[in-house]
N, C-alpha and C positions, 0 to 999 in steps of 0.2 A: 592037260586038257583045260580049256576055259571056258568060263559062264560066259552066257548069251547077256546083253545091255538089260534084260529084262528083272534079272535073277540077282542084279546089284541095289544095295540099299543106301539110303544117307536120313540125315536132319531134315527136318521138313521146316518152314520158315517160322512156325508158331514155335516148335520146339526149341528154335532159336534165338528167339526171344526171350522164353523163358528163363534162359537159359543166361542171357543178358540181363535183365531184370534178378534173378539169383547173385548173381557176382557184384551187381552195385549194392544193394541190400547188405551184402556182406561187408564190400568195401567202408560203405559209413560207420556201419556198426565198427568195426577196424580203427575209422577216423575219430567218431565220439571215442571210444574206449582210449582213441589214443591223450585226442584230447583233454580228455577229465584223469589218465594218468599224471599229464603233464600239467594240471594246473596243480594237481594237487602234491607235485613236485616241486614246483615255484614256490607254494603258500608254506612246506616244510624248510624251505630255503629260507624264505624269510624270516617264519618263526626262530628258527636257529641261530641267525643272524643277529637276530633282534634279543635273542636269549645271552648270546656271548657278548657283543656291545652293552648289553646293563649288567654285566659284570664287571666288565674291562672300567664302566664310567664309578660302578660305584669301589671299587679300588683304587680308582684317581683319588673319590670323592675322599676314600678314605686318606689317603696322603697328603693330599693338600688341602681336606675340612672344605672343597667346597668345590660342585661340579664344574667342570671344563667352559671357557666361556665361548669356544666352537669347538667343530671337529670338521680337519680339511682335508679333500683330497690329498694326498701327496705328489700323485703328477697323476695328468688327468688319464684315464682308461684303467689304472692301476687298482682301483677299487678300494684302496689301504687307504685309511679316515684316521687320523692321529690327532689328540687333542689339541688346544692352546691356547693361549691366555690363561695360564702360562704352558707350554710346550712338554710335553713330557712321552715321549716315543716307545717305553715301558708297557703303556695301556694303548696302541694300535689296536681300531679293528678290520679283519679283515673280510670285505662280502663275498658271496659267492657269485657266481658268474650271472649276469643280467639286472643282479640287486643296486640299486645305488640311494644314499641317502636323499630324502626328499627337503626333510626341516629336522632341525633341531634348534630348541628352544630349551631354557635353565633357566632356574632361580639359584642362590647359593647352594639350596637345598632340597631342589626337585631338578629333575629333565622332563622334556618328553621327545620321542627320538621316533621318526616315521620314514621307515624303506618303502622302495617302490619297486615293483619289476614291469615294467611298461606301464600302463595307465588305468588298466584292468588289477591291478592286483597291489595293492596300498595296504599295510599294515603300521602298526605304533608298537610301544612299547613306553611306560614312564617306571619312574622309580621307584613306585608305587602298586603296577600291572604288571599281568601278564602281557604276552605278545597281544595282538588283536588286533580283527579287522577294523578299517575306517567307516564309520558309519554312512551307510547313503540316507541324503535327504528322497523324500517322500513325496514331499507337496508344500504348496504352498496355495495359498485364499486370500483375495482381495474384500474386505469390507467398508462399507462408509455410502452418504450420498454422491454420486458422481453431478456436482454443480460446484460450479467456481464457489469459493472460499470453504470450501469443506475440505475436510482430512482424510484420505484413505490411511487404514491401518491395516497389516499382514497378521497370519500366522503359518505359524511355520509347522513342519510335520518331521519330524521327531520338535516337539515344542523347546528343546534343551540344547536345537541345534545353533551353531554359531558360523554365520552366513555374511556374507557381502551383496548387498543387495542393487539392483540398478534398475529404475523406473523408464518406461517407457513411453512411449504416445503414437498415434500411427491416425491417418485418416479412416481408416477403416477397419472393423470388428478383426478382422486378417491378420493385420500388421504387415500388409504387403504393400501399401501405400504411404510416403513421407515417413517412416520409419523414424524416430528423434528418440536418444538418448535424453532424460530430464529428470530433475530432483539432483538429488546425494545420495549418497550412501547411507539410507535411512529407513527403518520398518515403518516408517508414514511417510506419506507428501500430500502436499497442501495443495489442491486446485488451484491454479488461477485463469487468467482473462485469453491466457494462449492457448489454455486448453478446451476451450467452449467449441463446442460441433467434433469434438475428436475422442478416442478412447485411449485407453490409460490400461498398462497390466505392468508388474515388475517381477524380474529374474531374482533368484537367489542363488548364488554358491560357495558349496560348505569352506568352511577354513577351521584351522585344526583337526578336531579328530575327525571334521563332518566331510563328506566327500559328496559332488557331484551337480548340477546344475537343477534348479525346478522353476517352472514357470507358470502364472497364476492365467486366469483367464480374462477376457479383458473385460472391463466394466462395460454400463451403458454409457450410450455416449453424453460425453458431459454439455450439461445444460449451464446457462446463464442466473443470475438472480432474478426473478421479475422483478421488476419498479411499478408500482401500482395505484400510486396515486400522489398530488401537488396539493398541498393546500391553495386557500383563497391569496393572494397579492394581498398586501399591508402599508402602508403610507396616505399619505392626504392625496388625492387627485386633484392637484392643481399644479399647474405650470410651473416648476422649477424646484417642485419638490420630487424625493425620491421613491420609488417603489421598489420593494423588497419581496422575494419571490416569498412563496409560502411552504412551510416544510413538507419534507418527502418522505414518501411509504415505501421500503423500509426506512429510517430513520438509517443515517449513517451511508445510504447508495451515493457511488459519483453519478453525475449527469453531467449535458452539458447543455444550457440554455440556449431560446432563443426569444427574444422578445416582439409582439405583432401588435400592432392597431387596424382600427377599420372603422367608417363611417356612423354604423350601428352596432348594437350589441350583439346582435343576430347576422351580421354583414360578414362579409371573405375580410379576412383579416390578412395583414400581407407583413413579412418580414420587416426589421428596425433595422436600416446595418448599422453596423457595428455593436447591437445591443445583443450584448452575448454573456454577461455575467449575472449574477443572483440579483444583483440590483440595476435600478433605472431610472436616470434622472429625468421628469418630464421635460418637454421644449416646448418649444412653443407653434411646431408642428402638430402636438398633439390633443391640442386647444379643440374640443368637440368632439373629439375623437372617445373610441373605447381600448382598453389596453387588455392582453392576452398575454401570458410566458408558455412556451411550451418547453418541454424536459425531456430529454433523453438519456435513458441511461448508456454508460460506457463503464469499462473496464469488466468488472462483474459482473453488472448489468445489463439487461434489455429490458427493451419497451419507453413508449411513449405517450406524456400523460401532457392534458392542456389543462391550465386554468381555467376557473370564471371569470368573465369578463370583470373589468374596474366599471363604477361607474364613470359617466362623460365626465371627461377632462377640463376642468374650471382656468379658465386667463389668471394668470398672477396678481395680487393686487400692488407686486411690488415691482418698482421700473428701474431697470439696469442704470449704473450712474454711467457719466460721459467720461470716453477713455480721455488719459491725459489729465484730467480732472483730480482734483483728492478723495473725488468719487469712484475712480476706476475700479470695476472687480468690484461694486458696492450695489444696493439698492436703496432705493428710499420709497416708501409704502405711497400709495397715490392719493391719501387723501388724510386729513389732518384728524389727527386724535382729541379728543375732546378735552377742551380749555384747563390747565389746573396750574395749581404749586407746583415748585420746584421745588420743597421740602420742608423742615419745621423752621419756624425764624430762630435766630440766636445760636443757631445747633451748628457744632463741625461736625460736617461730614467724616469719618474716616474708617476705616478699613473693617468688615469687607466690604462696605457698599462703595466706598470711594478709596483711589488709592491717595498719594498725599506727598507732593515734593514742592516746598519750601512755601510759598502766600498761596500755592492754586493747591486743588484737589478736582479731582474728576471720578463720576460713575462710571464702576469698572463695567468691561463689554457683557461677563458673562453673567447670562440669567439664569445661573443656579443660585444666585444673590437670593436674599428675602429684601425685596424695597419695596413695603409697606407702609411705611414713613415716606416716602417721596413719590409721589402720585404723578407727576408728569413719566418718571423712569418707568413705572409701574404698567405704564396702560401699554408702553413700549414693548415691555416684557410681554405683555399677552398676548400681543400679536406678531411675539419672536424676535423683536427690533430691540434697539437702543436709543436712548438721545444721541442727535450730532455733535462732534467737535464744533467749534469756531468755524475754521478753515469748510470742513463740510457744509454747514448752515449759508455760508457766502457764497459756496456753489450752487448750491441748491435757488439761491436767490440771482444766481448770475444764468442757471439753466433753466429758469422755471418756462421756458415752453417742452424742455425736452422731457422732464419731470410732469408735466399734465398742465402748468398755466395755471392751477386751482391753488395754491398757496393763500390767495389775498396780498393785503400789505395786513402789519403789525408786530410784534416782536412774538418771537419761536424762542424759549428755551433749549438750550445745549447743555452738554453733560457736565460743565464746570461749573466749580464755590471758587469762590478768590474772595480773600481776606482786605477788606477793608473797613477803617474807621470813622465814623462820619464824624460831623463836629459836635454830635453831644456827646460822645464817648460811648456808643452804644459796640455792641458785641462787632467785633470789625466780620464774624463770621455770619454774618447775617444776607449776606449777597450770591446771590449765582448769575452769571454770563450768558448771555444769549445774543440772539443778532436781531435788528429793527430793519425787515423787509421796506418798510416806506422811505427808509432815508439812507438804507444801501450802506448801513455802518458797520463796526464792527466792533465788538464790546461794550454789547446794552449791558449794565446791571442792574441788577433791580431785588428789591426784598426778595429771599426763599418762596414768603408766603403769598408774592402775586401771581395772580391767575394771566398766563400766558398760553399761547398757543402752543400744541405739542406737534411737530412729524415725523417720525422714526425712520431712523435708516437701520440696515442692518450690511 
């Protein structure tokens, strides 16, 4: 007899799900439980391992008074780790399947011996421990000012751990742009000039007993040192003397100069070229002019400071000698110094105001002398000059249109004493050298103590 289609029953599509839903539920739980048998089979693997190796080492240790200085595979897959330096096959150990030595390290009188079974499961053992696990690092923190020439310093989490560290840079807070490896292998690094507009964070990972990678967060982004301020320009303003820039806030910033003039104090001032260093020798382009440095900082630095203007620029009063001349590369001041001695009568000149080879002597060039006893030399000195040679003073008298024409005639003292005796037998050093402009000579002498024309050259 049979049922009508109406009178048969089945699952209905919820029931079959649930039904679905029941069996994976169970499956996992199957797969954890299997799981966590299994690690916890591995970790008894290596304990054991690690228990029988620091027997086998310190039974070597004991026969030969001092632990093995490796332990090698014996053919690779084999898992058998046999000592050497020196060899001894007695104390083999053997790993169980999956285990393989990671490091082993010794002193005479310590090891420390670290198994691995894949990259999850790292143990030690030293000569001193139990088995155990390798420690994970934690964390790691970046501290310090992020600005060129500052120091970031780390720490680390477990603080005791022993890490290799690697500093990084990236254009952005990310590190998914420009990406750079930078620094050493070091718990600080020092800003510099490459890292200004960029961020900074460093990796650490563990070595020895520490296991595992940590990565800090990245700084702000690093800034520059500001440069903040030039002092005043320093030097004479006049044509052919030097200006020196004025010092910089911070004391110690690179810049790099640029030097301007301009009509007024208050005028557009415009670039010198080529005047690009700390100092500036006036021209004689800038005869009326006003002088400006401006500074920029580089390397560490930014920012951009200008000076105060120099006062207007004074004409030189001293005139370039004629090249070709015993004047070349020389000046001579343009207008004559007032009348005097050429030094005491009767006196040798000699060292340090004069130097001294065989009947002459001459007044040495440099004016850190004290020539207060020689009044022609003396007035030379105050306005940075010297007396002229011989040779000099005959140019001077052969160029005097290109020197100013303002000489006169008369005799000009020069830097020479020369020894001679007259006929009463007076001190033969009674004489200095000069030249007689009227009669175009050359070696006037005449008393120390007559009053002769002075004109400096320098």
């Amino acid at each position: 007899m049979y049922k009508s289609n109406s009178e048969l029953s089945g699952f209905t599509v919820v029931e079959l799900l649930v039904v679905i839903v029941i069996i994976g539920i169970l499956a996992a739980a199957t797969i954890v439980s299997y799981t966590g048998i299994n690690k916890k089979a591995i970790v008894a693997s290596l304990q054991t391992d690690l228990s029988s190796a620091s027997k086998q080492l310190k039974l070597y240790y004991i026969d030969s008074g001092a632990y093995p200085g490796n332990i090698a595979e014996t053919s690779q897959g084999s898992r058998k780790y046999c000592p050497s330096s020196p060899s001894d096959d007695r104390y083999c150990i053997q790993l169980s399947s999956g285990n393989e030595v990671q490091t082993y390290s010794h002193t005479t009188s310590t090891f420390t011996l670290i198994l691995k079974n894949g990259d999850d499961n790292v143990w030690y053992i030293t000569d001193s421990t139990k088995p155990a696990e390798l420690t994970p690092l934690s964390g790691i923190t970046v501290a310090g000012t992020a600005q060129a020439g500052q120091t970031l310093t780390t720490t680390l989490a477990p603080s005791t751990a022993t890490v290799t560290y690697q500093w990084q840079r990236a254009n952005d807070s990310g590190f998914t742009v420009s990406l750079t490896n930078v620094g050493t292998n070091s718990a600080t690094y020092t800003l510099n000039s490459a890292d200004i507009g960029k961020y900074i964070r460093v990796a650490a990972t563990g070595t020895g007993l520490f296991v595992g990678t940590v990565t800090s967060s990245a700084t702000a982004q690093v800034s520059a040192i500001p440069f903040t301020a030039i002092g005043n320009i320093s030097g004479t303003t006049m044509e052919g003397e030097v200006s020196t820039a004025g010092s910089i806030t911070p004391s110690g910033a690179t810049v790099a100069y640029q030097w301007r003039r301009a009509d007024t104090s208050g005028g557009t001032y415009a670039d010198i070229s080529g005047a690009t260093n700390s100092t500036y020798t006036l021209v004689s382009g800038d005869v009326g002019k006003y002088i400006k440095v401006v500074a920029a900082g580089t390397g560490n630095y930014s920012g951009t400071q200008t000076s105060a203007a120099t006062a207007a620029i004074q004409a030189s009063p001293w005139i370039a000698g004629r090249g070709g001349t015993t004047m070349a590369g020389k000046y001579v001041y343009n207008q004559n110094s007032a009348a005097s001695a050429w030094g005491p009568l009767s006196t040798w000149c000699g060292p340090p105001q004069c130097d001294y080879t065989g009947y002459y002597g001459s007044l040495v060039a440099s004016n850190s002398v004290d020539f207060s006893l020689y009044p022609a030399r003396n007035q030379c000195k105050a306005i940075g000059g010297r007396l002229p040679t011989q040779s000099e003073l005959q140019e001077l008298n052969n160029g005097r249109v290109t020197y100013g024409n303002n000489f006169g005639t008369g005799k000009f003292w020069g830097a020479s004493q020369i020894y001679l005796e007259d006929m009463s037998g007076s001190d033969g050093w009674s004489y200095a050298e000069g030249f007689d402009f009227y009669y175009n000579s050359t070696g006037e002498y005449s008393s120390k103590n007559t009053v002769r024309s002075v004109r400096c050259v320098r």
